[in-house]
PDB file of N, CA, C and O in Angstrom:
ATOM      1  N   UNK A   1     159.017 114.831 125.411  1.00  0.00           N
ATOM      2  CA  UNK A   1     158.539 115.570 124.269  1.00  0.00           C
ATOM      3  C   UNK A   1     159.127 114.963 123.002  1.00  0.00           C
ATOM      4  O   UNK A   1     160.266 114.497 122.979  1.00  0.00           O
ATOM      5  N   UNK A   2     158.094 114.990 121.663  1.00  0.00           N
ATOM      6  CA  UNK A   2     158.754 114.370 120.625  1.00  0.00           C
ATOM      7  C   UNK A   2     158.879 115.454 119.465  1.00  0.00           C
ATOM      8  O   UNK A   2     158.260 116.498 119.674  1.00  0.00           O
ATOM      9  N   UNK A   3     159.367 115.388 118.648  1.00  0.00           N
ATOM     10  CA  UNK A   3     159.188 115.920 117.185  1.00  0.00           C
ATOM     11  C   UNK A   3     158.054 115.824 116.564  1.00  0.00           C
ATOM     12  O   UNK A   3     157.954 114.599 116.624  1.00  0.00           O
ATOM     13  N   UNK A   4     157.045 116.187 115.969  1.00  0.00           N
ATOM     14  CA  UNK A   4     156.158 115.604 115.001  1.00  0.00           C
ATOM     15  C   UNK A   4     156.020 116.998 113.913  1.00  0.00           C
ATOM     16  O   UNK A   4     156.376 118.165 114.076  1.00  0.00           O
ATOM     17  N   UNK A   5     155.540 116.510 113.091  1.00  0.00           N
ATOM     18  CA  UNK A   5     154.933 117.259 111.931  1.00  0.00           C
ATOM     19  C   UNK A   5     153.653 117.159 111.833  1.00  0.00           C
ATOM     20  O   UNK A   5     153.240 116.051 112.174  1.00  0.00           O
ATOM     21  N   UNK A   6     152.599 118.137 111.384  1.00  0.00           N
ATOM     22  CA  UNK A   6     151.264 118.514 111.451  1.00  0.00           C
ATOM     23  C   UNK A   6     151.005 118.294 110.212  1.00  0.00           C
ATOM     24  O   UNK A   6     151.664 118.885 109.357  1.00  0.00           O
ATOM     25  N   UNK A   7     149.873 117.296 109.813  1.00  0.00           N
ATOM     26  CA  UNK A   7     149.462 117.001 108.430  1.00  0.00           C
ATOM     27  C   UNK A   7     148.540 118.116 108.088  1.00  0.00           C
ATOM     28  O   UNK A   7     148.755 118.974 107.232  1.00  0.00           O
ATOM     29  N   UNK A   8     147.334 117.997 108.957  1.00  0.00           N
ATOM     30  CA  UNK A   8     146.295 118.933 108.889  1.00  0.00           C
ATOM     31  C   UNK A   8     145.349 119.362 110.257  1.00  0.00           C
ATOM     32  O   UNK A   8     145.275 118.793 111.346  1.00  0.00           O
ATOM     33  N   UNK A   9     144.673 120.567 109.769  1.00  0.00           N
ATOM     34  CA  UNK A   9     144.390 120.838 111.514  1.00  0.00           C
ATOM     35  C   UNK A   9     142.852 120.627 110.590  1.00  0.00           C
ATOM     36  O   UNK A   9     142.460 121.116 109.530  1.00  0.00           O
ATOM     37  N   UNK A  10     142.195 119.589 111.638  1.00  0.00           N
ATOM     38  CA  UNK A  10     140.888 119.413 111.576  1.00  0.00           C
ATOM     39  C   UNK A  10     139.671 120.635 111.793  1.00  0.00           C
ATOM     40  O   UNK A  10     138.629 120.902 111.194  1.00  0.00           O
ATOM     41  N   UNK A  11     140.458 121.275 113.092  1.00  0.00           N
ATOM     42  CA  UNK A  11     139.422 122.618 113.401  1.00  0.00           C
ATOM     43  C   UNK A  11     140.476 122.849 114.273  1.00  0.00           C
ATOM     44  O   UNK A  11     141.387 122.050 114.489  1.00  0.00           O
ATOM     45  N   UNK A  12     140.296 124.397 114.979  1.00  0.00           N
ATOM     46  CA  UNK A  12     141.409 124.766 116.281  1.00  0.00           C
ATOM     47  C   UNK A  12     142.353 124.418 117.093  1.00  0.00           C
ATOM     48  O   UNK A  12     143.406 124.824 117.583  1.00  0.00           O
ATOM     49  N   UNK A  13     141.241 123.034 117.073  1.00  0.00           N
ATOM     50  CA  UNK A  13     142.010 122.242 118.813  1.00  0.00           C
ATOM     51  C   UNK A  13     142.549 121.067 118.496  1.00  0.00           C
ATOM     52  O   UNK A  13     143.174 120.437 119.349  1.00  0.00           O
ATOM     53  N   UNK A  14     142.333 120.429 116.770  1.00  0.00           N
ATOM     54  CA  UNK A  14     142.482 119.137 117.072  1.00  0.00           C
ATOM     55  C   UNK A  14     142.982 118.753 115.591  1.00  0.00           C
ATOM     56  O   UNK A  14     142.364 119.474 114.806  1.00  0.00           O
ATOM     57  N   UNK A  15     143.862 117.896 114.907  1.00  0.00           N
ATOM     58  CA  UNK A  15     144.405 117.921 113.775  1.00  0.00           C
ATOM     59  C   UNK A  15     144.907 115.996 114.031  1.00  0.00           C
ATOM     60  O   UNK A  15     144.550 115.109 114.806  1.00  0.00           O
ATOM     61  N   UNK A  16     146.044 116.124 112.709  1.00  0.00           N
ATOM     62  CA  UNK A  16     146.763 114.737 112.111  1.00  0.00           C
ATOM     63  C   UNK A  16     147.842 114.960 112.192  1.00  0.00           C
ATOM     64  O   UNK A  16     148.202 116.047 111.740  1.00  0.00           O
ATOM     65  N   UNK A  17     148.528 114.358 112.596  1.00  0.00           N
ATOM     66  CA  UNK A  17     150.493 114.276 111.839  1.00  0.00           C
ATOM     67  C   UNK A  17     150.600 113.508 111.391  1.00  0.00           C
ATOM     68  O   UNK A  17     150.020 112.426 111.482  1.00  0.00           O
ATOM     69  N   UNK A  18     151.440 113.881 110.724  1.00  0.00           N
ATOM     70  CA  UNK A  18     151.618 112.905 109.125  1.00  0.00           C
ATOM     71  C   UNK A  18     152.023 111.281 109.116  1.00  0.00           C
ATOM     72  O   UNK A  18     152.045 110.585 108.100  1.00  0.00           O
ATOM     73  N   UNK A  19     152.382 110.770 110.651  1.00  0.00           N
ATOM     74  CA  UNK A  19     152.383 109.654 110.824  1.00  0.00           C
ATOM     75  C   UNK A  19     151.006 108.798 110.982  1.00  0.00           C
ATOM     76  O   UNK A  19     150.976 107.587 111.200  1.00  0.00           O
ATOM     77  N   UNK A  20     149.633 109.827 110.800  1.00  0.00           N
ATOM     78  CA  UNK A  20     148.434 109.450 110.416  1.00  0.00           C
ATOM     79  C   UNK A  20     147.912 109.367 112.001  1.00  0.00           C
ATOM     80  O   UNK A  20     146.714 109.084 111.959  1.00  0.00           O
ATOM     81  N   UNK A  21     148.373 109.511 113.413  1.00  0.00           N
ATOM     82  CA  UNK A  21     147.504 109.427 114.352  1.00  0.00           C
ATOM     83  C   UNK A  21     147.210 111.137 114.869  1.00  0.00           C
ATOM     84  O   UNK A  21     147.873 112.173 114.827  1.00  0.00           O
ATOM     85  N   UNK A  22     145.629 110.696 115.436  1.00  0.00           N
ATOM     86  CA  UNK A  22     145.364 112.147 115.647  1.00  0.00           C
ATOM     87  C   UNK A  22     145.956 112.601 116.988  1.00  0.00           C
ATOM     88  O   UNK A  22     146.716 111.919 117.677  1.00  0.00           O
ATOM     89  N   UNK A  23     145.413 114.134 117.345  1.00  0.00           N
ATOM     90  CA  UNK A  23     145.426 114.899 118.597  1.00  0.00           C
ATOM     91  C   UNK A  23     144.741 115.861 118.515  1.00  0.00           C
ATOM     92  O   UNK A  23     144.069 116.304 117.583  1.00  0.00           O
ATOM     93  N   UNK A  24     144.953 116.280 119.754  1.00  0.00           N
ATOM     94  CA  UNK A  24     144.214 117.536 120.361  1.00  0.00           C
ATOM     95  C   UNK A  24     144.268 118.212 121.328  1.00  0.00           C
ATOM     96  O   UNK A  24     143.591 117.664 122.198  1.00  0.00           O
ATOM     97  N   UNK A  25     144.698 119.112 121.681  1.00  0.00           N
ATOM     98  CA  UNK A  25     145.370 120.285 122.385  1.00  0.00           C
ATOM     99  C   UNK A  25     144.778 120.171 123.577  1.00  0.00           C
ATOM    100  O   UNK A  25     143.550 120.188 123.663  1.00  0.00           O
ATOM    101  N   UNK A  26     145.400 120.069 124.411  1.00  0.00           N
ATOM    102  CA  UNK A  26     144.989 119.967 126.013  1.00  0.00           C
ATOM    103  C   UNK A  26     144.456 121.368 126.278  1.00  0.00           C
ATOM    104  O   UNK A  26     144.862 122.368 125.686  1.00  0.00           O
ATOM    105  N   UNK A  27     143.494 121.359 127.234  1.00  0.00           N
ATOM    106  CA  UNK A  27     142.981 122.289 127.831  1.00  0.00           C
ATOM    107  C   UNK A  27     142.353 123.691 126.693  1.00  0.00           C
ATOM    108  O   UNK A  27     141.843 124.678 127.222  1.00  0.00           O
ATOM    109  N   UNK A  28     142.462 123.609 125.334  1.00  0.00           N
ATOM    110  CA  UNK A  28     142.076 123.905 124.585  1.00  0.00           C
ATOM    111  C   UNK A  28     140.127 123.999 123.965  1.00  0.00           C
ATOM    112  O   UNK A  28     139.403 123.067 123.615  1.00  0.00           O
ATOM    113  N   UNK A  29     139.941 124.886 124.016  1.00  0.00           N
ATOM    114  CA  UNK A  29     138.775 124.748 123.512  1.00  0.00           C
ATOM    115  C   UNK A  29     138.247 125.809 122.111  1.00  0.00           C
ATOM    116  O   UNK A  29     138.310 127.028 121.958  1.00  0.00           O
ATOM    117  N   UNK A  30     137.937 125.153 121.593  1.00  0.00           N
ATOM    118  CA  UNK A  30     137.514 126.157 120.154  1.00  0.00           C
ATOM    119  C   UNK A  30     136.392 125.461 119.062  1.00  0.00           C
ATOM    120  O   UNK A  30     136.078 124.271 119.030  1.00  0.00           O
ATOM    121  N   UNK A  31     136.077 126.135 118.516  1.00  0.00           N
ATOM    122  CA  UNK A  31     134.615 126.120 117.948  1.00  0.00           C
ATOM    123  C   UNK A  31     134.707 124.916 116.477  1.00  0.00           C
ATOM    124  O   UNK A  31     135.343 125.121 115.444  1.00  0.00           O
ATOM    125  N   UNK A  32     133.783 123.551 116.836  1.00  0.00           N
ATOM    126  CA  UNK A  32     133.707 122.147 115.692  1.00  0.00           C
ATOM    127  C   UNK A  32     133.898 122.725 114.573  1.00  0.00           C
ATOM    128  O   UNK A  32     133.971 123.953 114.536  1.00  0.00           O
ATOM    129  N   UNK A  33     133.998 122.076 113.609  1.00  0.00           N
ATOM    130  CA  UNK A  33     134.090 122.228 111.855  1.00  0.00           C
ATOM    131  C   UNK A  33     132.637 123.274 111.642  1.00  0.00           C
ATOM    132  O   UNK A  33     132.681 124.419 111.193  1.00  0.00           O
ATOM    133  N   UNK A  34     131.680 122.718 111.984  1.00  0.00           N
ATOM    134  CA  UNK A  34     130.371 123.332 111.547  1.00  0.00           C
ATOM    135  C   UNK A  34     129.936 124.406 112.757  1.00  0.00           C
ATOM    136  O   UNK A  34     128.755 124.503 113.093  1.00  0.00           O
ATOM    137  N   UNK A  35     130.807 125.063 113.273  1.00  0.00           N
ATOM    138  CA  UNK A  35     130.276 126.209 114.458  1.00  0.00           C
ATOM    139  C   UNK A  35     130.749 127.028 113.405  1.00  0.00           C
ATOM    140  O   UNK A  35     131.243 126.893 112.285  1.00  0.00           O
ATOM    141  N   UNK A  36     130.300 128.229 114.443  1.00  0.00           N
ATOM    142  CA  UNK A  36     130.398 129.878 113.928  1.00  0.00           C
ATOM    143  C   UNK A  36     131.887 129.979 114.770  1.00  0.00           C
ATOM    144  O   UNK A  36     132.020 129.238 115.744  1.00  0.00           O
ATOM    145  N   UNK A  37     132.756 130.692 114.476  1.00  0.00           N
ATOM    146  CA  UNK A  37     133.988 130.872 114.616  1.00  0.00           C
ATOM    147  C   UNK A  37     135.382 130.004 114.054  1.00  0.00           C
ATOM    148  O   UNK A  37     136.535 130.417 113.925  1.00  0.00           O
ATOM    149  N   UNK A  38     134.756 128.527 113.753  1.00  0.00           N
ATOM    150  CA  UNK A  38     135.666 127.656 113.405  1.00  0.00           C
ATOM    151  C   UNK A  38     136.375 127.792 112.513  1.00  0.00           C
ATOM    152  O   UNK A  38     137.489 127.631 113.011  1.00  0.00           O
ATOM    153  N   UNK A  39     136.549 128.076 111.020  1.00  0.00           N
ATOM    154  CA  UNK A  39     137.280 128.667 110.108  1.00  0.00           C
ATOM    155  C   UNK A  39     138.415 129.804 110.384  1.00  0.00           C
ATOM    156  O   UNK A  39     139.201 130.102 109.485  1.00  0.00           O
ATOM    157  N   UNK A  40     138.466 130.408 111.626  1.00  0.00           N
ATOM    158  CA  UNK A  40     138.870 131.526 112.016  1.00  0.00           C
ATOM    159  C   UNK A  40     140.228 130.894 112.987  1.00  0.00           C
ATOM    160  O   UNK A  40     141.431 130.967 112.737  1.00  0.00           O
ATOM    161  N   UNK A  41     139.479 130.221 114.245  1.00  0.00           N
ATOM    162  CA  UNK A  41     140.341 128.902 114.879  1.00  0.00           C
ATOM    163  C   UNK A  41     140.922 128.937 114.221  1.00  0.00           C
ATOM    164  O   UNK A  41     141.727 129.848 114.027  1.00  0.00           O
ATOM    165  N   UNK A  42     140.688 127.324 113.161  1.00  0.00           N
ATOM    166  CA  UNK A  42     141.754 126.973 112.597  1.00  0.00           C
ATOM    167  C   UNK A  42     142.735 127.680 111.629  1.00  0.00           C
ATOM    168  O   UNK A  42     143.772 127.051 111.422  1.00  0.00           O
ATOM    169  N   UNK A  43     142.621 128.691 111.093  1.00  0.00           N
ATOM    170  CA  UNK A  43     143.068 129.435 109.910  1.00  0.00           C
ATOM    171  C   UNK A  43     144.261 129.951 111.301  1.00  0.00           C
ATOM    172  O   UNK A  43     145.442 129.982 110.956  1.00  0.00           O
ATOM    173  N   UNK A  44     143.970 130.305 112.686  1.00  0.00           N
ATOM    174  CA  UNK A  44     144.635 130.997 113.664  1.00  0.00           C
ATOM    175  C   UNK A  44     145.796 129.767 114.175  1.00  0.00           C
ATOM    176  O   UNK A  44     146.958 130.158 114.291  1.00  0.00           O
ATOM    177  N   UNK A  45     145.509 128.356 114.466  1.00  0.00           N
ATOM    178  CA  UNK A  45     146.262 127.667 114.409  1.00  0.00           C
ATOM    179  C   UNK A  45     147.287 127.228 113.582  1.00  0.00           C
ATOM    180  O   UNK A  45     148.465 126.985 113.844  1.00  0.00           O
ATOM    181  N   UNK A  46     146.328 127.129 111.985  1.00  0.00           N
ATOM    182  CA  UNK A  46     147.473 126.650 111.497  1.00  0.00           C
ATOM    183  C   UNK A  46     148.634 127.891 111.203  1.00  0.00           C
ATOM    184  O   UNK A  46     149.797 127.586 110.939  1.00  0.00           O
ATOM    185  N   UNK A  47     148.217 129.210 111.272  1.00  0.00           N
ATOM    186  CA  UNK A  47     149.085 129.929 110.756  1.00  0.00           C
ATOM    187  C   UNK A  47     150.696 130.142 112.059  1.00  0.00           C
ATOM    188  O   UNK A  47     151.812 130.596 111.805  1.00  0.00           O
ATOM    189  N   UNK A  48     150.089 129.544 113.518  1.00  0.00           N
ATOM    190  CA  UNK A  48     150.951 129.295 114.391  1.00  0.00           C
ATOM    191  C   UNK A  48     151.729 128.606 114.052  1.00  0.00           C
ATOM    192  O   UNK A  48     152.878 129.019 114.208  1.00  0.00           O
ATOM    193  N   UNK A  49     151.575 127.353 113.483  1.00  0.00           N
ATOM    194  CA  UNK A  49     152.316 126.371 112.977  1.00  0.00           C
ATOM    195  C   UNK A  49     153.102 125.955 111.751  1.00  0.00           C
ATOM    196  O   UNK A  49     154.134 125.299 111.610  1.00  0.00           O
ATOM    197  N   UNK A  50     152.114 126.667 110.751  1.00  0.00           N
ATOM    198  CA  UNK A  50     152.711 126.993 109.705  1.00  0.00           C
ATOM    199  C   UNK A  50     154.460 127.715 109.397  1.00  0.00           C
ATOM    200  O   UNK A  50     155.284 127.675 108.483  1.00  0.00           O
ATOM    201  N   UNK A  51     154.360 128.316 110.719  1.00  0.00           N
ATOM    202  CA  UNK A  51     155.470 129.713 110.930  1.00  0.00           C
ATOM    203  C   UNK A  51     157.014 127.822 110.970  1.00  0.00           C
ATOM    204  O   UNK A  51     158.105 127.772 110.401  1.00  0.00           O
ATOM    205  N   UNK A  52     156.476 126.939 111.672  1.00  0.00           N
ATOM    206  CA  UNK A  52     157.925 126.450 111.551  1.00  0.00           C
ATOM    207  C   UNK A  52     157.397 125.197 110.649  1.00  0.00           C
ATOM    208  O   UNK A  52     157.357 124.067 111.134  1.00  0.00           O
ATOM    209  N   UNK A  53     156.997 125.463 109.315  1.00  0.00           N
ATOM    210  CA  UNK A  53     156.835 124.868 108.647  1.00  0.00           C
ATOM    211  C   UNK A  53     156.079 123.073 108.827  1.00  0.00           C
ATOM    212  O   UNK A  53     156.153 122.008 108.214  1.00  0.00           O
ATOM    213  N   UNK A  54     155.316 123.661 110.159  1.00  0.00           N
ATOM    214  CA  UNK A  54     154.227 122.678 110.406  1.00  0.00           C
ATOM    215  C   UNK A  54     155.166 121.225 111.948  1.00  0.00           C
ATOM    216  O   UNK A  54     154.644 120.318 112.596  1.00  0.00           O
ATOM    217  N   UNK A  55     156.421 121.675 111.910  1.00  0.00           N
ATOM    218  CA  UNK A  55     156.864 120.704 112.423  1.00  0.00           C
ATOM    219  C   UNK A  55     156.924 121.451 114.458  1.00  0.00           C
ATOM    220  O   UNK A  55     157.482 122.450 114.911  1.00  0.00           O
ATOM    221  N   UNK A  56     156.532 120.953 114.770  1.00  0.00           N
ATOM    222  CA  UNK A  56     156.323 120.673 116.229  1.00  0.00           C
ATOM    223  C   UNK A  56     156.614 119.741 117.155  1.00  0.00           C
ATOM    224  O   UNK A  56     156.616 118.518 117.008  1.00  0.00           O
ATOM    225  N   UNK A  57     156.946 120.596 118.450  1.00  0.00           N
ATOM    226  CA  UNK A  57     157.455 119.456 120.100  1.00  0.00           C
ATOM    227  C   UNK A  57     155.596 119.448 120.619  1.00  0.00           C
ATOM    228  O   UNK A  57     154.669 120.258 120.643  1.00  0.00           O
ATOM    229  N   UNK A  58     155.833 117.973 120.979  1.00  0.00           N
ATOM    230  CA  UNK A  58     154.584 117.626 121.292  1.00  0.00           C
ATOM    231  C   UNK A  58     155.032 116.828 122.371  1.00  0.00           C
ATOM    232  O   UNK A  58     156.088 116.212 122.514  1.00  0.00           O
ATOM    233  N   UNK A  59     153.809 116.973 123.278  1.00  0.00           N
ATOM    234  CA  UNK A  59     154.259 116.226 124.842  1.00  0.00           C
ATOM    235  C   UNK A  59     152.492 115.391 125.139  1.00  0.00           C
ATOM    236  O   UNK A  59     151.700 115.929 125.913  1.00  0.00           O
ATOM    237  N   UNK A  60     152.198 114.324 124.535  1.00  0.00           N
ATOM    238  CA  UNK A  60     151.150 113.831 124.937  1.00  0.00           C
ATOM    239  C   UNK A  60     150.982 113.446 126.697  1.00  0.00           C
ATOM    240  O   UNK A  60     151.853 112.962 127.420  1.00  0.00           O
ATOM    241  N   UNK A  61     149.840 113.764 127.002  1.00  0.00           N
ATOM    242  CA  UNK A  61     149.494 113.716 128.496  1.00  0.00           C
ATOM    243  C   UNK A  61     148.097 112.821 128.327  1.00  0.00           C
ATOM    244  O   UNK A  61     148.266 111.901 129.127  1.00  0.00           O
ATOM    245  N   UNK A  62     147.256 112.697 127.911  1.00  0.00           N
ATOM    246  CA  UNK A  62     146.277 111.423 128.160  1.00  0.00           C
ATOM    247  C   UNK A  62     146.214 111.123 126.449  1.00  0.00           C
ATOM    248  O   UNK A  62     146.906 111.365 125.460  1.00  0.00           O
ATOM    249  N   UNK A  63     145.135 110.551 126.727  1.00  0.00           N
ATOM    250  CA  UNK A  63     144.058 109.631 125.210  1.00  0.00           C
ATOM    251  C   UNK A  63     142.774 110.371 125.551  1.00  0.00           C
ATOM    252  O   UNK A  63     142.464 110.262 126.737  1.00  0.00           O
ATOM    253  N   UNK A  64     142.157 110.917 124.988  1.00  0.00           N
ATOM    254  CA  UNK A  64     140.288 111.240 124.865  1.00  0.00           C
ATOM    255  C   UNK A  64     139.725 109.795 124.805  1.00  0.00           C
ATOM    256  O   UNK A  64     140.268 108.692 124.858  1.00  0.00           O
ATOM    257  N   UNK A  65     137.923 110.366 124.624  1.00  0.00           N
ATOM    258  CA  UNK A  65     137.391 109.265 124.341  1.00  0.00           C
ATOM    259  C   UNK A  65     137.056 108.487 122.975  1.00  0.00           C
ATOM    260  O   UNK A  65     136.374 107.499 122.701  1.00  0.00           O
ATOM    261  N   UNK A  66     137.889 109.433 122.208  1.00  0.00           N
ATOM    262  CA  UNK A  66     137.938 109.095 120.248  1.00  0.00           C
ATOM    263  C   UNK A  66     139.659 108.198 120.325  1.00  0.00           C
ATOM    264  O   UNK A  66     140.014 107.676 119.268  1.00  0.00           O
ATOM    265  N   UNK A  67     140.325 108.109 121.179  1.00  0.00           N
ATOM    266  CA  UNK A  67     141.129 107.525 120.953  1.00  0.00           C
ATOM    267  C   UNK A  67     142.725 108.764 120.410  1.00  0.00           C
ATOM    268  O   UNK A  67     143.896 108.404 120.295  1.00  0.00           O
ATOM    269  N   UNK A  68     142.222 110.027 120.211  1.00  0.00           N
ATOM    270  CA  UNK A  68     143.410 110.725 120.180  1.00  0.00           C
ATOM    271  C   UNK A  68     144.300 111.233 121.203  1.00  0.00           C
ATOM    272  O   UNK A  68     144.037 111.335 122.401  1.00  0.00           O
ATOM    273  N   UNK A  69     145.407 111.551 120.602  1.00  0.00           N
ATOM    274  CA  UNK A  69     146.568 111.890 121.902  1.00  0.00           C
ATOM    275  C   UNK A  69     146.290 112.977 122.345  1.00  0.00           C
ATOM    276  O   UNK A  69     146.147 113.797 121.438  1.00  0.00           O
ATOM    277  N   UNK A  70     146.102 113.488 123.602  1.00  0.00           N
ATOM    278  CA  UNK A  70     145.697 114.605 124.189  1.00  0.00           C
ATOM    279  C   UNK A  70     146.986 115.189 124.695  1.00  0.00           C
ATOM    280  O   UNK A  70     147.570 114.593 125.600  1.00  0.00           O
ATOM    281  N   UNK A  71     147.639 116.637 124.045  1.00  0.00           N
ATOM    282  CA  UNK A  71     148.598 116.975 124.763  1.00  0.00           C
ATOM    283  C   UNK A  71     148.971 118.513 124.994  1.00  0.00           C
ATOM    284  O   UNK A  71     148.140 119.285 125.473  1.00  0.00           O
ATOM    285  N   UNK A  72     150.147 118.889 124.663  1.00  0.00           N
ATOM    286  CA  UNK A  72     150.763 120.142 124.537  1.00  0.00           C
ATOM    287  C   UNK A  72     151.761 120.394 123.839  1.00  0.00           C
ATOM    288  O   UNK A  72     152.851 119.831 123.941  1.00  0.00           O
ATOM    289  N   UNK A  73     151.450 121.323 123.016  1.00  0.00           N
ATOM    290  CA  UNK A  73     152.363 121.632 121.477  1.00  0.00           C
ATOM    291  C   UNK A  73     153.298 122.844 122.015  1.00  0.00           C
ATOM    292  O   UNK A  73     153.132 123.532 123.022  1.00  0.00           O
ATOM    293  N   UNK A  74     154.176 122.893 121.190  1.00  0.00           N
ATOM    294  CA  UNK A  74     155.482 124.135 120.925  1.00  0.00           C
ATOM    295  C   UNK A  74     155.948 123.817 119.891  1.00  0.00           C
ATOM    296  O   UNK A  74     156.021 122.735 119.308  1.00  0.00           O
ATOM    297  N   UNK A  75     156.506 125.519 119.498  1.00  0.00           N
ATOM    298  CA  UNK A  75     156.808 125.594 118.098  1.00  0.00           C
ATOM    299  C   UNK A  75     158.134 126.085 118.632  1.00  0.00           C
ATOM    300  O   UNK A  75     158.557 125.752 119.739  1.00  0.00           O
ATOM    301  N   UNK A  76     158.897 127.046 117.638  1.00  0.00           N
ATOM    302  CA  UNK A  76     160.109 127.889 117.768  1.00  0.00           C
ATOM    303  C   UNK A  76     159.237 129.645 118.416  1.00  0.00           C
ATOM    304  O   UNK A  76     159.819 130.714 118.596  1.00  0.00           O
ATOM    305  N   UNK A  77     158.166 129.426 118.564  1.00  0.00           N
ATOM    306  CA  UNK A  77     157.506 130.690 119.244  1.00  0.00           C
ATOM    307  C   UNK A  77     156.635 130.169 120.298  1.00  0.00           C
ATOM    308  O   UNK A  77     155.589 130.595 120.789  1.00  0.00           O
ATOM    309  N   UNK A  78     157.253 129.272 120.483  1.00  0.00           N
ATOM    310  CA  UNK A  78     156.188 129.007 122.053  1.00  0.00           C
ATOM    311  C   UNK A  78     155.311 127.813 122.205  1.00  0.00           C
ATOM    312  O   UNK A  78     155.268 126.947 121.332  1.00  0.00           O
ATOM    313  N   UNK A  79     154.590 127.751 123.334  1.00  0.00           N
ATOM    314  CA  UNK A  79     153.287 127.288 123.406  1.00  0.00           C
ATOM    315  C   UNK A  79     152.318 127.821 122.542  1.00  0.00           C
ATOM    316  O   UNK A  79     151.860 128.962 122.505  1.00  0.00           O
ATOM    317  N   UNK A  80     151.984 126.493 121.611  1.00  0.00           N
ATOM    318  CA  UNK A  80     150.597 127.122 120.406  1.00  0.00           C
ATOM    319  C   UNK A  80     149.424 126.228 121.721  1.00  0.00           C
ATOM    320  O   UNK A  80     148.475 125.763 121.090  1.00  0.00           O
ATOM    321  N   UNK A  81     149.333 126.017 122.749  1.00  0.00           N
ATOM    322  CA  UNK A  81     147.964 125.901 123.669  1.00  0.00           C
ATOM    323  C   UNK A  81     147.761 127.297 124.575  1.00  0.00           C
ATOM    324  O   UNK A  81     146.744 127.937 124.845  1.00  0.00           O
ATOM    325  N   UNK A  82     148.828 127.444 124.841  1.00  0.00           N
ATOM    326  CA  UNK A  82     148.770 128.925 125.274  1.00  0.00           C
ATOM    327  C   UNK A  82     148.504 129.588 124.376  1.00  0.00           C
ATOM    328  O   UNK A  82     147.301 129.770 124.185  1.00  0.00           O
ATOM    329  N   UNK A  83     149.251 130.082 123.662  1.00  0.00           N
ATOM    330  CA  UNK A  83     148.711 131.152 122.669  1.00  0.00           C
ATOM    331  C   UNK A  83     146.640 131.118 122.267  1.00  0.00           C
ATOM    332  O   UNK A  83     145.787 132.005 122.286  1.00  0.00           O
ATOM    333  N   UNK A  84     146.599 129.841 121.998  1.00  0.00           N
ATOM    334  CA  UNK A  84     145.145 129.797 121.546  1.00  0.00           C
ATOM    335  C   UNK A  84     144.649 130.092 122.970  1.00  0.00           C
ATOM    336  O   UNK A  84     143.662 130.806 122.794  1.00  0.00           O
ATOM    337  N   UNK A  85     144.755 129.983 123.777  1.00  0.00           N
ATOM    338  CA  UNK A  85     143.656 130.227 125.207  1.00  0.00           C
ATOM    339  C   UNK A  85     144.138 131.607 125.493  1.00  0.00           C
ATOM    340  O   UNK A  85     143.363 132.066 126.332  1.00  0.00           O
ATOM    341  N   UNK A  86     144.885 132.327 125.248  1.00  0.00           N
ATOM    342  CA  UNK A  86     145.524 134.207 125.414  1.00  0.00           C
ATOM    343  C   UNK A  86     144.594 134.405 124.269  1.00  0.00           C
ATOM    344  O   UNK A  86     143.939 135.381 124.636  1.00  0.00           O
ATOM    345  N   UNK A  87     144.118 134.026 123.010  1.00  0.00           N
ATOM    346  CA  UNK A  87     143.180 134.303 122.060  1.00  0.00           C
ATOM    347  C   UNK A  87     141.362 133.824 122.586  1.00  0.00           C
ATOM    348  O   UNK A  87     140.464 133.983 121.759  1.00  0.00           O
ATOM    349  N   UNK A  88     141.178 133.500 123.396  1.00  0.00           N
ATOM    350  CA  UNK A  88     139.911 132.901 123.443  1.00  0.00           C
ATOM    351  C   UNK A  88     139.567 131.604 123.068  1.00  0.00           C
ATOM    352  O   UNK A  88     138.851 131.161 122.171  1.00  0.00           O
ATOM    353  N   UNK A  89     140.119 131.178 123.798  1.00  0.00           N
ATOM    354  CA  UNK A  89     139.081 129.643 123.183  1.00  0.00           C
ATOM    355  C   UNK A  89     139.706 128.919 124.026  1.00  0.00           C
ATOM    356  O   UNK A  89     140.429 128.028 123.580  1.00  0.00           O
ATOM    357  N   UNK A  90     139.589 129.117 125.499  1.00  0.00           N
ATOM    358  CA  UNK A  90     140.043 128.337 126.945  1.00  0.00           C
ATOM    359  C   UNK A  90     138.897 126.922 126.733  1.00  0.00           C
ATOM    360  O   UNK A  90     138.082 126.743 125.828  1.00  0.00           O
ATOM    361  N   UNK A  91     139.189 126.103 127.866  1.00  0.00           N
ATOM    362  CA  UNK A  91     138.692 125.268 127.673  1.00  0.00           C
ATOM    363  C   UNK A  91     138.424 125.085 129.105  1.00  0.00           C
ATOM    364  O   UNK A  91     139.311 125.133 129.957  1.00  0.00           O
ATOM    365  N   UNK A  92     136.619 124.781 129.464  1.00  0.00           N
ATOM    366  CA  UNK A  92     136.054 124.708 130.431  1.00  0.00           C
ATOM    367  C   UNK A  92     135.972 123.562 130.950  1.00  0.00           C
ATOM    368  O   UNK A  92     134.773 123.291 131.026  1.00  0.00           O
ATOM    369  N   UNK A  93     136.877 122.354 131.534  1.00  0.00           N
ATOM    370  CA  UNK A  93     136.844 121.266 132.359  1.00  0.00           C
ATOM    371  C   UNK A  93     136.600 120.118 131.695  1.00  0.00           C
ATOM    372  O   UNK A  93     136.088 119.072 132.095  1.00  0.00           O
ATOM    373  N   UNK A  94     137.136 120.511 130.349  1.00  0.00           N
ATOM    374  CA  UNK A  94     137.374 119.234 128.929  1.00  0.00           C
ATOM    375  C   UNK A  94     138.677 118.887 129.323  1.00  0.00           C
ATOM    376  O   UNK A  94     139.311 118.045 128.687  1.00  0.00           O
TER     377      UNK A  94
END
């Protein structure tokens, strides 16, 4: 697991750290930039993250097919992949 800091969350599942490479939350699923719910997602993520001032343990487990790190986040309150799938937005065999 590493340290990183969260630049910006793209939509729910998937964002930047400020070292400029992307990710995206394993087993996570939640609604693109242009769906109905997405503003909500992300406003729900970042405010997870926000809480330790954006900086996060990250444990990458693969690459997607865009080339981002696919993994699992924690803050000082937990799993933010858990938390989002206890909220709705599991992810069906992505």
């Amino acid at each position: 697991m590493v340290r990183r800091r969260i630049l910006k969350w793209i939509d729910g599942d998937s964002g930047t750290f400020t070292n400029g490479s992307k990710f995206r939350l394993a087993n996570v699923r939640s609604p693109e930039r242009n769906q109905r719910g997405a503003s909500t997602a992300t406003r729900r993520v970042s405010g997870m993250t926000g809480r330790s001032n954006r900086w996060v343990s990250w444990k990458p487990v693969a690459r997607d097919k865009y080339g981002r790190e696919v993994g699992g986040m924690s803050n000082k309150d937990g799993s933010v992949n858990e938390r989002m799938r206890s909220r709705g937005s599991k992810n069906k065999g992505r």
